[in-house]
N, C-alpha and C positions, 0 to 999 in steps of 0.2 A: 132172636129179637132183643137180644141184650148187646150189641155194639152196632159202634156206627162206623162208618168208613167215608174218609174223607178222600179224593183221587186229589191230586191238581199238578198243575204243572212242572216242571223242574223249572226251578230259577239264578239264574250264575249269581255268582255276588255276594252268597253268603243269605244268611237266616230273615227272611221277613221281621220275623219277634226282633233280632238284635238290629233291625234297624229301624223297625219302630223303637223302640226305648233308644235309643243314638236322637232321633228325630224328635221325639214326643207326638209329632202329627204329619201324617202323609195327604198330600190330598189323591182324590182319585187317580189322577192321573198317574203319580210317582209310587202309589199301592199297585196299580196293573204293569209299570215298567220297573219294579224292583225284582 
C-alpha cells in the first residue's frame, strides 16, 4: 500500500514533460495527440 502505479500509453515523439516545458501549454487536444 505504499506505491502507486501509473499504466499508460506508449507515445512516439519523445517525452510528454519535454514537451510540455518546449510548449509551456498544451491544450487537450495536443496533450491526447502527443
Amino acid at each position: 500500500k505504499k506505491y502507486i502505479y501509473i499504466v499508460m500509453d506508449y507515445c512516439e515523439g519523445g517525452e510528454l514533460f519535454a514537451r510540455i516545458v518546449e510548449e509551456q501549454t498544451l491544450t487537450e487536444a495536443e496533450a491526447g495527440s502527443t
